[in-house]
N, C-alpha and C positions, 0 to 999 in steps of 0.2 A: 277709721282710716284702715285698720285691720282689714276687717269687714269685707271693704269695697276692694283690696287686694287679691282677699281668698278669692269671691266672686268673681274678679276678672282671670283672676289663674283659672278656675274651672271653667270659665266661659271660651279659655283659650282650649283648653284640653278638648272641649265639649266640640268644637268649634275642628280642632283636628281630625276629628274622629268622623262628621258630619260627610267624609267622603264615604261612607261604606254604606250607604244606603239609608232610604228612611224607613224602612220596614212597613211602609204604610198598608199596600197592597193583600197582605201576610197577615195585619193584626189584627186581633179578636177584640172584640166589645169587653168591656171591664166587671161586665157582670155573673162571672164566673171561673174555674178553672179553666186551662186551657186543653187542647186536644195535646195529646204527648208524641215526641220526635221519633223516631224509628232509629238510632243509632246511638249506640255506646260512647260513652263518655274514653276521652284517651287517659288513663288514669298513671301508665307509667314508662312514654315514651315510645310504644309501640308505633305501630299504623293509627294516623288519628282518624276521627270519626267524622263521616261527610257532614257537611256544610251544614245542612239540615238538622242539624244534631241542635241548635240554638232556636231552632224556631220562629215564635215571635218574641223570641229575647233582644233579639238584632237590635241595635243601636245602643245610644248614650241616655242612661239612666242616671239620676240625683235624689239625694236623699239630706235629709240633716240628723243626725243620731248625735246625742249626748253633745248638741255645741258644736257637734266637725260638721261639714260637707261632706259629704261622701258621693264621686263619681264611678258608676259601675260602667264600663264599656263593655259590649257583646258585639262581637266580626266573627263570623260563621261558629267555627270551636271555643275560638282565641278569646281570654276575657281578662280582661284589666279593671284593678279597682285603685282609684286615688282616694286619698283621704286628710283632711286638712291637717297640721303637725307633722307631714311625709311621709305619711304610709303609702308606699307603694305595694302592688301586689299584681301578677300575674298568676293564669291557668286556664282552664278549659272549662267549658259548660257540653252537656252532653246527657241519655238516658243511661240510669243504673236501675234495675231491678223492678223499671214500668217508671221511676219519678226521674221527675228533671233535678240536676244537680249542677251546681256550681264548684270546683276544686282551685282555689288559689295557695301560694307560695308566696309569701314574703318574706326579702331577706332582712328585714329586720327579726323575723323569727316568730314575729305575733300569729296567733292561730285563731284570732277570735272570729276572722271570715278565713278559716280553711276547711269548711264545707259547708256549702250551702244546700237548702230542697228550696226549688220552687213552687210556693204553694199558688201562686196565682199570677196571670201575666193578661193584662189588656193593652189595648191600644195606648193608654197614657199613662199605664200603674202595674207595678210587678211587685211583687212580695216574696220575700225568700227567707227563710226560717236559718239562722246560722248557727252551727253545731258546732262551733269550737269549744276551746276549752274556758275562754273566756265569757262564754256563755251570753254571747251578746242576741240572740232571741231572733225574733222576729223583726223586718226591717224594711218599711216599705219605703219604693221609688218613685220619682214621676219622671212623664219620657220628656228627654229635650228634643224639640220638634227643628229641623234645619238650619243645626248649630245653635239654637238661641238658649236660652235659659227659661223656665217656665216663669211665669209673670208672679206664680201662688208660691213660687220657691220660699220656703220661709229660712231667713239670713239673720234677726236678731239672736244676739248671743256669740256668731262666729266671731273668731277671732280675740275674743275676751279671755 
């Protein structure tokens, strides 16, 4: 019963988000890294970094790591992570020093995704290496396609 809760939460999140485009036109085949953005990451409030700075990261990514859900949303800079337990987190995706980077802030204070590298991003799968302190690694996604949930999403365990 759990289960089908978290699911419909993220389905609703997912489903919010579905107005910012589907990045389809933009995305790269899954069989390799991707080409990198021309613009700096806003790392501390300044002038943020054009639109472009997200690439083909655009849209509503899912993941299930350790038992949670995890939804990554990408809108041009802007990048929100939900996570099942109420992690919330927001920040910016953007280039640092030639790699794609992801920076969020949550105010629960956790750092296990407060920096991400994107090592790979295709049309239905992104993978992003997380540097926190929590040492949460490596963490792949798959894209939800106009608001829907992917059919492969794998769901046993949530909520348990």
């Amino acid at each position: 019963m759990r289960a089908a809760a978290v699911v419909a939460s993220l389905a609703g999140a997912v489903a919010l988000t579905a107005c910012g485009g589907d990045g389809g036109s933009d995305a790269k085949d899954d069989s390799g890294p991707s080409a990198s953005a021309s613009a700096s990451a806003d790392t501390g409030g300044g002038t943020g970094a054009s639109a472009s700075a997200s690439g083909g990261l655009e849209g509503s990514w899912l993941a299930t790591t350790d038992g949670k859900a995890v939804v990554l949303v990408v809108n041009g800079t802007e990048v929100a992570l939900f996570a099942t337990g109420g992690t919330v987190c927001s920040g910016t995706a953007g280039e640092q020093d030639g790699m794609r980077m992801i920076r969020l802030k949550c105010p629960d204070g956790s750092k296990d995704r407060a920096v991400g590298m994107v090592d790979s991003v295709g049309k239905t799968r992104l993978k992003v290496t997380w540097q926190g302190e929590g040492g949460l690694g490596a963490e792949s996604y798959q894209k939800a396609q106009g608001g829907k949930l992917p059919t492969s999403l794998p769901t046993a365990g949530l909520g348990s």
